[in-house]
N, CA, C and O atoms as a Tinker XYZ file with bonds, in Angstrom:
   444  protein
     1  N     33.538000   65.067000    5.486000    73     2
     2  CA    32.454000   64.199000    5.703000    64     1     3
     3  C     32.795000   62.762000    5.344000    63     2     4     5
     4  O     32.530000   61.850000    6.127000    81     3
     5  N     33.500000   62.506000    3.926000    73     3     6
     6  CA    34.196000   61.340000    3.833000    64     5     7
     7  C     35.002000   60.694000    4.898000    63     6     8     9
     8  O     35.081000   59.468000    4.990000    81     7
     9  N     35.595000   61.509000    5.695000    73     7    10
    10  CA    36.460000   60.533000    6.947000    64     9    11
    11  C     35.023000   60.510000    7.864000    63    10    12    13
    12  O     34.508000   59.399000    7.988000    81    11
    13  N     34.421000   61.536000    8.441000    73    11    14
    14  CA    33.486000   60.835000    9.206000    64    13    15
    15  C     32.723000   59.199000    9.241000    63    14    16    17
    16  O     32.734000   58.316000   10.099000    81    15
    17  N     32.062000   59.301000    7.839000    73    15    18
    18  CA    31.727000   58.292000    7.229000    64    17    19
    19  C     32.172000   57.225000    7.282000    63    18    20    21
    20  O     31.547000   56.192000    7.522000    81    19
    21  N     33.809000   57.385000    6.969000    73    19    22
    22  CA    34.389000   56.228000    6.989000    64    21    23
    23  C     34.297000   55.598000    8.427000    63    22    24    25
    24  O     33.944000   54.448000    8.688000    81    23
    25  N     34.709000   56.646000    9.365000    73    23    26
    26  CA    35.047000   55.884000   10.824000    64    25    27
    27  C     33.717000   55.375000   10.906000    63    26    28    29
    28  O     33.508000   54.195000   10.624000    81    27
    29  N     32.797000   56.135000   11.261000    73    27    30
    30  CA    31.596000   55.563000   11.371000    64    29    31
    31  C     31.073000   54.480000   11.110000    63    30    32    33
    32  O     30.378000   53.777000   11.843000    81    31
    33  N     31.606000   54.205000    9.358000    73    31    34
    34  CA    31.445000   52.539000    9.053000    64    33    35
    35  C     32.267000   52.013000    9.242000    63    34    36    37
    36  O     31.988000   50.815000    9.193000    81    35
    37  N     33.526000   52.223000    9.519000    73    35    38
    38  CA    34.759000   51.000000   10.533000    64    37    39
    39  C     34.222000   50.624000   11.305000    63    38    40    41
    40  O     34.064000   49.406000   11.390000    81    39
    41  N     33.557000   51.699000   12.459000    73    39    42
    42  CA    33.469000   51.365000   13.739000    64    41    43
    43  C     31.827000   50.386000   13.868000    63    42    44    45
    44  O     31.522000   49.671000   14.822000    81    43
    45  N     30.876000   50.665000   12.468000    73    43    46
    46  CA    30.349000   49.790000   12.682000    64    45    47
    47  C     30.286000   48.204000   12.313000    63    46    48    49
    48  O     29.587000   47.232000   12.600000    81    47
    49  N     31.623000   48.561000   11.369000    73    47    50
    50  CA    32.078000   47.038000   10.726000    64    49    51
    51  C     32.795000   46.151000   11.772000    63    50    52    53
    52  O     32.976000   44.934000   11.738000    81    51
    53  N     33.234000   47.235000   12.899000    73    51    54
    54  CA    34.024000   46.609000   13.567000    64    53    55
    55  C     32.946000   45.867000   14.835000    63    54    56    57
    56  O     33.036000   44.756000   15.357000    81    55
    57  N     31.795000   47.124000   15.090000    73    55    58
    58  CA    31.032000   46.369000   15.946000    64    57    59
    59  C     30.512000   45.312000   15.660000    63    58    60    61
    60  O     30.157000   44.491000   16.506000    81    59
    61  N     30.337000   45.112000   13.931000    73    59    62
    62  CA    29.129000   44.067000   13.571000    64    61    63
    63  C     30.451000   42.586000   13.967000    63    62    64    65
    64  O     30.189000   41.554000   14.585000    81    63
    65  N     31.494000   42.893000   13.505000    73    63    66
    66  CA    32.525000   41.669000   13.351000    64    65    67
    67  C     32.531000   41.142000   14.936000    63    66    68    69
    68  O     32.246000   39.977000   15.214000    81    67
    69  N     32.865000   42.070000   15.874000    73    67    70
    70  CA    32.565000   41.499000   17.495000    64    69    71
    71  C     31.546000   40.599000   17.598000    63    70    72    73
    72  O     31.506000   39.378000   17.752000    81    71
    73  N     30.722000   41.469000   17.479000    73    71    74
    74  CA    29.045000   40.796000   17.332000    64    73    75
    75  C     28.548000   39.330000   17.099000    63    74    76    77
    76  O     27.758000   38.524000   17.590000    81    75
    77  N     29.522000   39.442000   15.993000    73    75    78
    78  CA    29.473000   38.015000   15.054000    64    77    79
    79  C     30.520000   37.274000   15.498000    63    78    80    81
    80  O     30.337000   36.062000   15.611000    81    79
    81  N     31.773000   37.820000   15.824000    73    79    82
    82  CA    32.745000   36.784000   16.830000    64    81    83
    83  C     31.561000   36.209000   18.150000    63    82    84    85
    84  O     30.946000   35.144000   18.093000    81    83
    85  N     31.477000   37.156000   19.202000    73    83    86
    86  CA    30.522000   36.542000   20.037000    64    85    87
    87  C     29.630000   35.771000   20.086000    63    86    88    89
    88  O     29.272000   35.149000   21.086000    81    87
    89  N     28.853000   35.692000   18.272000    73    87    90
    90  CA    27.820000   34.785000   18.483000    64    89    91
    91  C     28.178000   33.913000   17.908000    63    90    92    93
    92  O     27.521000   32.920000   18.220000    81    91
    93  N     29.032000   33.678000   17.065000    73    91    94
    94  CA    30.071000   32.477000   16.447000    64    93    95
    95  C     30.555000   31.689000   17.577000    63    94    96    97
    96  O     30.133000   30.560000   17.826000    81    95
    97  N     31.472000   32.316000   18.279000    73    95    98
    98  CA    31.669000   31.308000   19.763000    64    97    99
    99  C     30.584000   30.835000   20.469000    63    98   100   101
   100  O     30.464000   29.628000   20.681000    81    99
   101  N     29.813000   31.612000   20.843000    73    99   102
   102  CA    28.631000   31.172000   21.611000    64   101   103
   103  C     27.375000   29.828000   20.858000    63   102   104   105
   104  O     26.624000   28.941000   21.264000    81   103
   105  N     27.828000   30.472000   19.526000    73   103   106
   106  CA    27.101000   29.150000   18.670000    64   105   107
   107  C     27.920000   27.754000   18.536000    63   106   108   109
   108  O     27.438000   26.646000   18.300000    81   107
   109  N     29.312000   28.098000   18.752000    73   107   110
   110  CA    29.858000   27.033000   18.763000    64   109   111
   111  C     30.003000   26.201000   20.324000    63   110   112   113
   112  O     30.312000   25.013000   20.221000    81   111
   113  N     29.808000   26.725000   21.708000    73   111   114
   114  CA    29.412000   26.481000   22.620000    64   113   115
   115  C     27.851000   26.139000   22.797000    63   114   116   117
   116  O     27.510000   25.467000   23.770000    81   115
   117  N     26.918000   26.585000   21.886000    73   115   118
   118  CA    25.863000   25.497000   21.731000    64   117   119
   119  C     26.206000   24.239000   21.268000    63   118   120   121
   120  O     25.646000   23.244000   21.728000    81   119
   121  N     27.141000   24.153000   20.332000    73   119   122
   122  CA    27.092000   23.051000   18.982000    64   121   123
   123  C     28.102000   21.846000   20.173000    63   122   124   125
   124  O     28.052000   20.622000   20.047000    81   123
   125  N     28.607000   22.280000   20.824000    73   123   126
   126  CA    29.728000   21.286000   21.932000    64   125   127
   127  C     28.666000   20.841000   22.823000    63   126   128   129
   128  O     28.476000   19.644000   23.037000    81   127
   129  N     27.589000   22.270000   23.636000    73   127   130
   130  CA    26.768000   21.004000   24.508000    64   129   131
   131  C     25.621000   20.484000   23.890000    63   130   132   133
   132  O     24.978000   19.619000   24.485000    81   131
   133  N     25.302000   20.843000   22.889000    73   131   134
   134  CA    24.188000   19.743000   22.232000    64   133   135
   135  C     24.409000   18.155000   21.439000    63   134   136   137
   136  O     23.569000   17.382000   20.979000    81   135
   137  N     25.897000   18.068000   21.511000    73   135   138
   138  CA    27.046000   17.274000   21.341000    64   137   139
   139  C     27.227000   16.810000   22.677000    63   138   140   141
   140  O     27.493000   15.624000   22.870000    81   139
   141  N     27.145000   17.372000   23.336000    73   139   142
   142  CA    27.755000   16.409000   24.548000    64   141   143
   143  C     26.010000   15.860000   25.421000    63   142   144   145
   144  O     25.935000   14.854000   26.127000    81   143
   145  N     25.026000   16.629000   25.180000    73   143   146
   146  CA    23.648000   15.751000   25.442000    64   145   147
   147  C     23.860000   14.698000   24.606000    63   146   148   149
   148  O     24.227000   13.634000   25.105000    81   147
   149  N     23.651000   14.815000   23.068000    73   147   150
   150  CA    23.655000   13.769000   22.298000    64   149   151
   151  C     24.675000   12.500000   22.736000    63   150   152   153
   152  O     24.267000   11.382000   23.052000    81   151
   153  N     25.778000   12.821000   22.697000    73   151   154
   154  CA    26.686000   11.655000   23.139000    64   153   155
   155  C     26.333000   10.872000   24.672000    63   154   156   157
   156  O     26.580000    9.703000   24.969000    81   155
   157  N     25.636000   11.998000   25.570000    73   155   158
   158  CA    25.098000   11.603000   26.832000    64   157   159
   159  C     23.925000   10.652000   26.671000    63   158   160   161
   160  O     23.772000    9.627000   27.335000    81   159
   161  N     23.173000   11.065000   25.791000    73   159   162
   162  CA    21.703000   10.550000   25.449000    64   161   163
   163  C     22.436000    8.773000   24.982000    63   162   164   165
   164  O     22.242000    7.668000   25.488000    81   163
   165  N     23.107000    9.124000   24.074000    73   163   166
   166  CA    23.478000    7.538000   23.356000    64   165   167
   167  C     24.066000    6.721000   24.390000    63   166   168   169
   168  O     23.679000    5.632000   24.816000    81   167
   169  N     25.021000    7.389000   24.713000    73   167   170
   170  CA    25.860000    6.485000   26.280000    64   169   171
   171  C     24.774000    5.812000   26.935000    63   170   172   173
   172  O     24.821000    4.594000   27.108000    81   171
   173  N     23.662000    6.604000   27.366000    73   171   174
   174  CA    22.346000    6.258000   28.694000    64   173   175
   175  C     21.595000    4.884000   27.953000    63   174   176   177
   176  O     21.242000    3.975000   28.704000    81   175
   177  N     21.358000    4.751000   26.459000    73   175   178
   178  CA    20.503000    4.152000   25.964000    64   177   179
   179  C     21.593000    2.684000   26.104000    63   178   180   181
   180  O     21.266000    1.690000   26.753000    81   179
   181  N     22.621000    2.789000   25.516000    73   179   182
   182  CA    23.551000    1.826000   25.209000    64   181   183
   183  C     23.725000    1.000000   26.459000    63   182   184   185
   184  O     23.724000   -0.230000   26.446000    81   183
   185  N     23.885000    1.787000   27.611000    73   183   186
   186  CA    24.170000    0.830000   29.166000    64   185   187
   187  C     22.640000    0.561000   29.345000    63   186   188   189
   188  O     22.371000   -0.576000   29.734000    81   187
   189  N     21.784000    1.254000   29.168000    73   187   190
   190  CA    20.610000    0.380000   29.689000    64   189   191
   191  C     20.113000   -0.793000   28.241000    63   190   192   193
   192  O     19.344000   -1.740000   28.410000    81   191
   193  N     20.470000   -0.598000   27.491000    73   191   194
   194  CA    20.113000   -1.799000   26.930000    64   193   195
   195  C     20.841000   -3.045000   27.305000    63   194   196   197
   196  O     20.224000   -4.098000   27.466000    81   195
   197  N     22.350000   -2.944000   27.473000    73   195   198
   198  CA    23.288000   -3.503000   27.936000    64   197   199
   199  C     22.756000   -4.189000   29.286000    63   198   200   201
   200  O     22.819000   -5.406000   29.458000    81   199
   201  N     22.276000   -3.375000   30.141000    73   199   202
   202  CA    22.236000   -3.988000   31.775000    64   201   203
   203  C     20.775000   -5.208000   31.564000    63   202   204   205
   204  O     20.507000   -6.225000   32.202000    81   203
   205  N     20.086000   -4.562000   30.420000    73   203   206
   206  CA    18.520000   -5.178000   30.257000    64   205   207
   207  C     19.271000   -6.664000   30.034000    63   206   208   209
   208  O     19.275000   -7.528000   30.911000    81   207
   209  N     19.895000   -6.821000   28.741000    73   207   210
   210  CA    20.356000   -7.872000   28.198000    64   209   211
   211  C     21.149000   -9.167000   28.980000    63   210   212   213
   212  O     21.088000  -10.381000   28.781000    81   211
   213  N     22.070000   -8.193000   30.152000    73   211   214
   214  CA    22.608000   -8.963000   30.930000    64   213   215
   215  C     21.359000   -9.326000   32.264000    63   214   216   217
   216  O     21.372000  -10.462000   32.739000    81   215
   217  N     20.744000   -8.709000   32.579000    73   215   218
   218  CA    19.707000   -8.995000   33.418000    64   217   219
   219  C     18.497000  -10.193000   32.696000    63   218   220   221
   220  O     17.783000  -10.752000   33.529000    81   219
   221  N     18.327000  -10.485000   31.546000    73   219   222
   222  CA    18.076000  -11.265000   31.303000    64   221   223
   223  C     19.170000  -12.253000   31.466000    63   222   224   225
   224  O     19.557000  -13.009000   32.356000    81   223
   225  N     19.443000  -12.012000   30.508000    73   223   226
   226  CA    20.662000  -13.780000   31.224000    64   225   227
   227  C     21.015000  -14.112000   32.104000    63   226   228   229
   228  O     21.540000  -15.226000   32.099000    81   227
   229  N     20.938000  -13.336000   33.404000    73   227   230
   230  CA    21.525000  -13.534000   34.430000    64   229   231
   231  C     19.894000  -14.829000   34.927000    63   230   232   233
   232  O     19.953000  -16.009000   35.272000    81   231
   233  N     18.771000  -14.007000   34.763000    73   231   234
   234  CA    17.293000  -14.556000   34.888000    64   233   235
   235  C     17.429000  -15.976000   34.510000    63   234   236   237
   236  O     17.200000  -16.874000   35.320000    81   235
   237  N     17.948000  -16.283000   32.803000    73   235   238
   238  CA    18.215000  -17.749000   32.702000    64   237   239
   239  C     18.788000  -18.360000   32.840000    63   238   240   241
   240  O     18.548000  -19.500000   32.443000    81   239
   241  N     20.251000  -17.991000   33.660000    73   239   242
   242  CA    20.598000  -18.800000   33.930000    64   241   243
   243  C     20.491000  -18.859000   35.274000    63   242   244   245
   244  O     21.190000  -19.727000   35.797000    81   243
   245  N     19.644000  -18.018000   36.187000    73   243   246
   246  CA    19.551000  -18.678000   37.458000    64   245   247
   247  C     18.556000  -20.081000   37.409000    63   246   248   249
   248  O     18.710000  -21.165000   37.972000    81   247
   249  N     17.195000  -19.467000   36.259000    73   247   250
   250  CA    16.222000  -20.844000   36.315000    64   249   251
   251  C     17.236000  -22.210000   35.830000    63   250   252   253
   252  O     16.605000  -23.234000   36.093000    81   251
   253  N     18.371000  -22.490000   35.313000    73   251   254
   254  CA    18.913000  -23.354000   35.207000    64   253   255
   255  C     19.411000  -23.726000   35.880000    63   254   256   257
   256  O     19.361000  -24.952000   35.981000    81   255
   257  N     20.076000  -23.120000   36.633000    73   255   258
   258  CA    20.647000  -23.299000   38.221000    64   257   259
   259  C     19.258000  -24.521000   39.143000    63   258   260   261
   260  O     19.275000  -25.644000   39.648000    81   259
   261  N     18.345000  -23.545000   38.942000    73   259   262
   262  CA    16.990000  -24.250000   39.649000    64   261   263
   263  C     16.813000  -25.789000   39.106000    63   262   264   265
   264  O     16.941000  -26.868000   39.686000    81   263
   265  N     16.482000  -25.463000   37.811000    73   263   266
   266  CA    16.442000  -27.021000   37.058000    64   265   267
   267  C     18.125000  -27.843000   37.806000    63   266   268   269
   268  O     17.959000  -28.773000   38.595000    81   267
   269  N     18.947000  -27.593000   37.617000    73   267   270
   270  CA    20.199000  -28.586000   37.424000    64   269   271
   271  C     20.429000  -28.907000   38.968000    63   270   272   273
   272  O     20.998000  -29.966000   39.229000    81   271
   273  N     20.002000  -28.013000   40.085000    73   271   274
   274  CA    19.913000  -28.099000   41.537000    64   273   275
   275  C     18.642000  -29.365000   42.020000    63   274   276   277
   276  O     18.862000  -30.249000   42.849000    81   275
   277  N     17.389000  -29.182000   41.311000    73   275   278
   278  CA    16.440000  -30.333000   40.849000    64   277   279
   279  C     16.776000  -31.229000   40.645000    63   278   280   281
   280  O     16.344000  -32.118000   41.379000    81   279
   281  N     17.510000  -31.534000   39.816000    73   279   282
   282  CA    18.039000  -32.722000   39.317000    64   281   283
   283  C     19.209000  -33.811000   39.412000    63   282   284   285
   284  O     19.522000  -34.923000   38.987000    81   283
   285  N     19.877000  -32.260000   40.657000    73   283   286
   286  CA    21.148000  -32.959000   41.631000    64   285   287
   287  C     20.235000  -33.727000   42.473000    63   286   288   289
   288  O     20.336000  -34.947000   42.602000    81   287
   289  N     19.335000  -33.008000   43.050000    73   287   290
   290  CA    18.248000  -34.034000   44.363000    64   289   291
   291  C     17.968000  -35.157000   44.069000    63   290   292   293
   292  O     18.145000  -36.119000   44.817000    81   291
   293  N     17.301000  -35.229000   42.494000    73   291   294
   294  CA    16.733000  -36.306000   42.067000    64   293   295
   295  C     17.930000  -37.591000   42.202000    63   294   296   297
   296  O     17.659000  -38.731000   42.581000    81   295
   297  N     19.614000  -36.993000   41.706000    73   295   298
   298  CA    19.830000  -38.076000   41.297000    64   297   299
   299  C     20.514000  -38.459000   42.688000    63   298   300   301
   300  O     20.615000  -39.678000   42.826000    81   299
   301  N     20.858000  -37.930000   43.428000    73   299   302
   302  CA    20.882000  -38.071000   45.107000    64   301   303
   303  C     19.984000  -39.262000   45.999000    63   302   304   305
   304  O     20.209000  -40.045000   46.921000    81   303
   305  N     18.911000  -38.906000   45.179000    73   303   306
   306  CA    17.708000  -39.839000   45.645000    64   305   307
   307  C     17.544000  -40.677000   44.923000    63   306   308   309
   308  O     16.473000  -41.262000   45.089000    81   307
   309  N     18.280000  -41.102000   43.986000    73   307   310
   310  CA    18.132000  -42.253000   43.237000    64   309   311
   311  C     19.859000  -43.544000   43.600000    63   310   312   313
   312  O     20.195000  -44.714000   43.417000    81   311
   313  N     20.392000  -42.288000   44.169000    73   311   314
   314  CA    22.257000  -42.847000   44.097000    64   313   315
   315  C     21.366000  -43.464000   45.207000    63   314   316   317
   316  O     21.119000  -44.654000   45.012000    81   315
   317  N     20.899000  -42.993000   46.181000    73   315   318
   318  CA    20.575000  -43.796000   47.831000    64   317   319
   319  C     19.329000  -44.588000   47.415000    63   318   320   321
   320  O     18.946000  -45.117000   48.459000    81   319
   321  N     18.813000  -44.805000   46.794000    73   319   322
   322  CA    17.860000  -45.672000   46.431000    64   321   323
   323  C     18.941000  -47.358000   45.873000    63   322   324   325
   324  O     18.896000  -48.554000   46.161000    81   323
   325  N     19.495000  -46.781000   45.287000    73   323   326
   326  CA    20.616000  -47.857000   44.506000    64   325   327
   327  C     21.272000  -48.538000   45.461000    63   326   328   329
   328  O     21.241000  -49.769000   45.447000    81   327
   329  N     22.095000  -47.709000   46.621000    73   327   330
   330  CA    22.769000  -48.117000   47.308000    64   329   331
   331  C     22.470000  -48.363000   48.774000    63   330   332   333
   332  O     23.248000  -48.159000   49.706000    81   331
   333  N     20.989000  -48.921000   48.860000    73   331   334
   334  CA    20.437000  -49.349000   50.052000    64   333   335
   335  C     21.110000  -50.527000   50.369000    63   334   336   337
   336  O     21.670000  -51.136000   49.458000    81   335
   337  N     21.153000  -51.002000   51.659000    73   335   338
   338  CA    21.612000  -52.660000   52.080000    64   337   339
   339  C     20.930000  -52.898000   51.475000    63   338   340   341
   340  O     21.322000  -52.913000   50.308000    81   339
   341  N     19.373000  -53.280000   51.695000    73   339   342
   342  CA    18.187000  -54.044000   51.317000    64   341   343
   343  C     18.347000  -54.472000   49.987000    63   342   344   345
   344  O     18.413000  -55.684000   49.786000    81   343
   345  N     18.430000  -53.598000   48.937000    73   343   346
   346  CA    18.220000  -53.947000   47.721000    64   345   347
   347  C     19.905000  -54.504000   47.290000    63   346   348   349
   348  O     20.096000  -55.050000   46.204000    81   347
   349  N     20.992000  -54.291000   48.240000    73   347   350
   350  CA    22.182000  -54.647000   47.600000    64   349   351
   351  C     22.052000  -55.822000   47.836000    63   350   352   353
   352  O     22.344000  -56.614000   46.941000    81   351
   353  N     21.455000  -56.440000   49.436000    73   351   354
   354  CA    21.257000  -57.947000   49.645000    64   353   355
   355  C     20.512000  -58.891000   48.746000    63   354   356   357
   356  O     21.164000  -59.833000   48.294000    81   355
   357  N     19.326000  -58.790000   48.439000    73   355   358
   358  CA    18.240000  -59.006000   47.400000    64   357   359
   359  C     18.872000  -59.157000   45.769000    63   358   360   361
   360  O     18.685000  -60.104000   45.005000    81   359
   361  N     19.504000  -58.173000   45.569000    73   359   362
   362  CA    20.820000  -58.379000   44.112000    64   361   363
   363  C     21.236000  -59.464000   44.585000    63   362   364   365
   364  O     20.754000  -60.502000   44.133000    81   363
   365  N     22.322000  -59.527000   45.705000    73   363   366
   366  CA    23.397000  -60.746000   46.055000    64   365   367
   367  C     22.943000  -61.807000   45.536000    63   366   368   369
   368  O     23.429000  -62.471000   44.620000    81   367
   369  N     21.405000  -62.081000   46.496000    73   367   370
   370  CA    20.865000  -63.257000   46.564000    64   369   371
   371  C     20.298000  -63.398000   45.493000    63   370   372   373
   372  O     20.767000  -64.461000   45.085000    81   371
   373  N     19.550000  -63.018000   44.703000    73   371   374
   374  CA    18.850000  -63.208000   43.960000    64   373   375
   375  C     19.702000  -63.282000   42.590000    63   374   376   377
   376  O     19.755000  -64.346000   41.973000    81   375
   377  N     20.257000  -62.319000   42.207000    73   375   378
   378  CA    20.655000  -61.903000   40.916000    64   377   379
   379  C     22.420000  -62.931000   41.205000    63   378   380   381
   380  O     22.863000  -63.417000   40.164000    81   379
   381  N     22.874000  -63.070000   41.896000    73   379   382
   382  CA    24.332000  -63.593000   42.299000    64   381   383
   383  C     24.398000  -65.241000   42.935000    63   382   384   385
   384  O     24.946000  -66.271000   42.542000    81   383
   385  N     23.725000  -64.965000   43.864000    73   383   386
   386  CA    23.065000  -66.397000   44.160000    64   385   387
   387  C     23.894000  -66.251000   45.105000    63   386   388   389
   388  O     24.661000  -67.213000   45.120000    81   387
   389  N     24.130000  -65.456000   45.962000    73   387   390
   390  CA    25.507000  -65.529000   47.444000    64   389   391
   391  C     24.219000  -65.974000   48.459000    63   390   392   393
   392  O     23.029000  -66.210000   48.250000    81   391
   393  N     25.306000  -65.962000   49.987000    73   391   394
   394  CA    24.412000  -66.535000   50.656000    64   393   395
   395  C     25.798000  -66.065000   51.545000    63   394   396   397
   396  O     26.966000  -65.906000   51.190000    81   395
   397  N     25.090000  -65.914000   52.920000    73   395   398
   398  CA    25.697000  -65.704000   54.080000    64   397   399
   399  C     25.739000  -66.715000   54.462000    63   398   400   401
   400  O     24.898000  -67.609000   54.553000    81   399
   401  N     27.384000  -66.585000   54.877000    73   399   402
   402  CA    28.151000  -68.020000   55.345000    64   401   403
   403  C     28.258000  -67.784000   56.755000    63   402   404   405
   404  O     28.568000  -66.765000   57.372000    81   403
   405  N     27.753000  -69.607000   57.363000    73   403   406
   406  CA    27.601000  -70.034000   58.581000    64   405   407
   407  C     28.876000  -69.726000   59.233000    63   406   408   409
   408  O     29.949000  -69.665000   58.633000    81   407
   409  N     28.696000  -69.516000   60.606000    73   407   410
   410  CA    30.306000  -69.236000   61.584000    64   409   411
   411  C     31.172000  -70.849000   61.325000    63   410   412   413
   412  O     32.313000  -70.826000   61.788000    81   411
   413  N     30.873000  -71.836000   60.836000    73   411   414
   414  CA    31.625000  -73.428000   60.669000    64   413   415
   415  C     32.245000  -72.429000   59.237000    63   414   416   417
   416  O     33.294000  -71.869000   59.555000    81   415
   417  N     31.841000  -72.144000   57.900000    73   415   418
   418  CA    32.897000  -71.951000   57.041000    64   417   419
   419  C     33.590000  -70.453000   57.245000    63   418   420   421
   420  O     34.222000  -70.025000   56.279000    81   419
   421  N     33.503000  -69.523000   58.591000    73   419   422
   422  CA    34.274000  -68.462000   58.511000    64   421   423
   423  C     35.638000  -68.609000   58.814000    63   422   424   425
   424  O     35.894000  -69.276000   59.816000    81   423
   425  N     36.783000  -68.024000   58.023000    73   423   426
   426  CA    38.373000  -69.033000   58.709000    64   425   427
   427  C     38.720000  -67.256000   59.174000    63   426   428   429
   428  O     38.565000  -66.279000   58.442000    81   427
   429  N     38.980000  -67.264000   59.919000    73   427   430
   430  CA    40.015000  -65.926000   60.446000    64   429   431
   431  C     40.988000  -66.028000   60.722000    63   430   432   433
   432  O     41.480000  -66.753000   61.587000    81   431
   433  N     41.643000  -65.027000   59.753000    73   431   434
   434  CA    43.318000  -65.087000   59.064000    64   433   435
   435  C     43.876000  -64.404000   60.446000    63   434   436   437
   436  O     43.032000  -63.641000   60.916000    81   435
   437  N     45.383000  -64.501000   61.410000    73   435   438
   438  CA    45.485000  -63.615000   61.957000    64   437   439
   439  C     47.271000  -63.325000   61.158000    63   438   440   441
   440  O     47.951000  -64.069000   60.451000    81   439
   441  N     47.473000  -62.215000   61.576000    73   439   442
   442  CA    49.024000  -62.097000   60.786000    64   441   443
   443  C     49.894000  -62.009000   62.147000    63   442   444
   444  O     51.119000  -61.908000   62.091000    81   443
């Protein structure tokens, strides 16, 4: 009866040890994909905060673009304001004191 016994509890020491191999691996194949959600989960948060951050900046610096494109016009419209005949003549005369010379003092050089 002693050898019965014994096999009997080998064979159930041996089943329990399978048992527990199987669910040891299988627990450790939980512990890898709840590890690999987690690392998935962090990755997802990290690029979308990332894309948020750059999508803002991208936002300010287009409105600067807007402003500094504004302000090319302006000064466009101020360079041609400056550099009208009208007001370059009006300087001459006024501010220089020139005066358009009669065809008697024009001398034309020829080479």
């Amino acid at each position: 009866m002693n050898a019965a016994a014994r096999i009997l509890n080998q064979s159930h020491v041996s089943r329990t040890w399978v048992i527990s191999y199987i669910f040891a691996k299988s627990q450790l194949n939980l512990i890898v994909l709840i590890s690999a959600v987690l690392l998935t989960a962090i990755g997802t948060i990290y690029s979308t905060n990332a894309s948020r951050s750059l999508n803002a900046n991208l936002q300010q610096l287009m409105v600067e673009r807007d402003q500094l494109h504004l302000q090319w016009g302006q000064l466009l419209l101020e360079k041609s304001t400056w550099t009208m005949p009208a007001r370059i003549q009006e300087v001459a005369v006024h501010q220089l004191g020139m005066v358009v010379p009669n065809s008697q003092s024009v001398v034309i050089v020829n080479e």
